[in-house]
N, C-alpha and C positions, 0 to 999 in steps of 0.2 A: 788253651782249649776252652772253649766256650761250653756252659753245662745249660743243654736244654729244657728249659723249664715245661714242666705239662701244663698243658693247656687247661683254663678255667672250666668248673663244671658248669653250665648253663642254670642259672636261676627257674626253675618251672612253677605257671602259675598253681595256685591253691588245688583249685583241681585235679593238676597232674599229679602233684606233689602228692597228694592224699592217697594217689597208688603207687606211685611210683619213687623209691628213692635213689637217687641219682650216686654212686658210687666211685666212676671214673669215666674220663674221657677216652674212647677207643678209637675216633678218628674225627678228623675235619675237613669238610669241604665247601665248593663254594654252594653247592643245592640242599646243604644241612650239618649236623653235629650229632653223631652216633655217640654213645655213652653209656656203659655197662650199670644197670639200675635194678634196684629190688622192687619186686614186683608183690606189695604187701599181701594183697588177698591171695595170692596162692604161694607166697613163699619160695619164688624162684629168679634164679637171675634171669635178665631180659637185655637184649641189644635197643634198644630203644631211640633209632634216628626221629631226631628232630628240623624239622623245616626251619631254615633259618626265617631271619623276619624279614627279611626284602622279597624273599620266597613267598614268606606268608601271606603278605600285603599283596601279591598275584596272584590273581583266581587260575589264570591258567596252569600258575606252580603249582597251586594247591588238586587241580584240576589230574595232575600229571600224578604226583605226590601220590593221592587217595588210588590212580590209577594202578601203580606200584604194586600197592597191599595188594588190590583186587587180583590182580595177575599173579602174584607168586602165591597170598590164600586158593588161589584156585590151582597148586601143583600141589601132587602129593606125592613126592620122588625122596626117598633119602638121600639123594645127591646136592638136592638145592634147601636150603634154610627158610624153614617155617615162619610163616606170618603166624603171630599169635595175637595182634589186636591192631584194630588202627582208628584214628579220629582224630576230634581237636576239643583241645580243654581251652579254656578261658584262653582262646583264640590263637593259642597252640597247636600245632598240625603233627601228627608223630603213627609210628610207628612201632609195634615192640612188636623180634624179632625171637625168636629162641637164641639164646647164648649157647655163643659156641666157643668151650673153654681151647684153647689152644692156640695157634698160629697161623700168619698167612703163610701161602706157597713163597710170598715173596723173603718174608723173613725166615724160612726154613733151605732157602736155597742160600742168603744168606750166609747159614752155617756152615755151606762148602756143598762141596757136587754128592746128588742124591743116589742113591745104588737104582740100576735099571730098573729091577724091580717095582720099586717105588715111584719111581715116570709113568712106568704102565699102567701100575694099578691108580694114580690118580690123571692121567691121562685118560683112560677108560672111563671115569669115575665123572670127570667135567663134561665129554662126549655124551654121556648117556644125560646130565643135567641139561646138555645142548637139546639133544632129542627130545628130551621130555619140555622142555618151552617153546621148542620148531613145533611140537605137537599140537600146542596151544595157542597156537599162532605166533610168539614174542620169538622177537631178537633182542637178543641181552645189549651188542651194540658196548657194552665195557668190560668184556671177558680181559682180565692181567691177572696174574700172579696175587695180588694186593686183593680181590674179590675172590680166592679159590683158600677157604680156612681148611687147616684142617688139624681133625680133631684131635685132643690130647690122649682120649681115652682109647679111640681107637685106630688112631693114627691116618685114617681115612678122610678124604676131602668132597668139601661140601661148596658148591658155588652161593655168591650172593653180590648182594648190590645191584639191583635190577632197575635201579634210578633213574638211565636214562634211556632203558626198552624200550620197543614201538613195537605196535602192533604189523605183525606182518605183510597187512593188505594196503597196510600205505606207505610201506617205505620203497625207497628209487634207490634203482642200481645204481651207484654212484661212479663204478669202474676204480676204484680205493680199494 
């Protein structure tokens, strides 16, 4: 059996680094690297996606990327996960997210089949995050299991990953 090695933490330029210290890797993809980081001046953990650099090096990524923040800073729903900052430092493009201590739906289902209760109340719980970004005009467009965390403390789920939304007045039925 092969033992998975975690993935390296992303070197951040001076900049970032000066607020931000990078902790662990929480996920990777191919539009960035999210990464669990201390966030010095206010002393709190932060989800902190980072644009990778082929990303970065495309205005239109970077275009998309800033569009992200804008969209989800503009919901203010406990169901969806707070933007808490967004820019670029010494030509670094990121995001810090609020940390959300806990688990995805997908590694909680995982653990084995969840009690009904539990479906409803975070079934209920991504709907109403649905409603509140259809509100806003966005379609999430990557609703799974792997984007629905939910939380340790109160066992309740929060949607997130809004990476690759569109505004709703330009997207085509596609019949999918």
């Amino acid at each position: 059996m092969e033992t998975k090695r975690p993935d390296p933490l992303p070197t951040l330029p001076p900049a970032l680094a000066a607020r931000f210290e990078p902790l662990s890797v929480l996920g990777v993809g191919g539009y960035g690297t999210v990464i669990r980081a201390r966030q010095h001046l206010l002393q709190r953990d932060v989800a902190l996606k980072i644009l990778t650099k082929s990303e970065t090096d495309d205005p239109l990524a970077q275009q998309r990327f800033a569009q992200e923040a804008r969209v989800v800073a503009g919901l203010s729903d406990p169901t969806i996960v707070p933007v808490l900052d967004q820019g670029v430092e010494g030509g670094v493009s990121y995001i810090a997210f609020e940390f959300i201590d806990g688990m995805s739906l997908r590694e909680a289902l995982g653990q084995g089949a969840l009690e009904w209760t539990v479906v409803v109340t975070h079934g209920i719980r991504v709907a109403s995050a649905l409603v509140a970004i259809h509100r806003a005009g966005v379609i999430h467009r990557d609703l799974k299991p792997e984007n629905v965390l939910i939380r340790s403390d109160t066992g309740l789920a929060v949607v997130t990953d809004f990476g690759i939304s569109r505004p709703r007045e330009t997207s085509v039925w596609t019949g999918t």
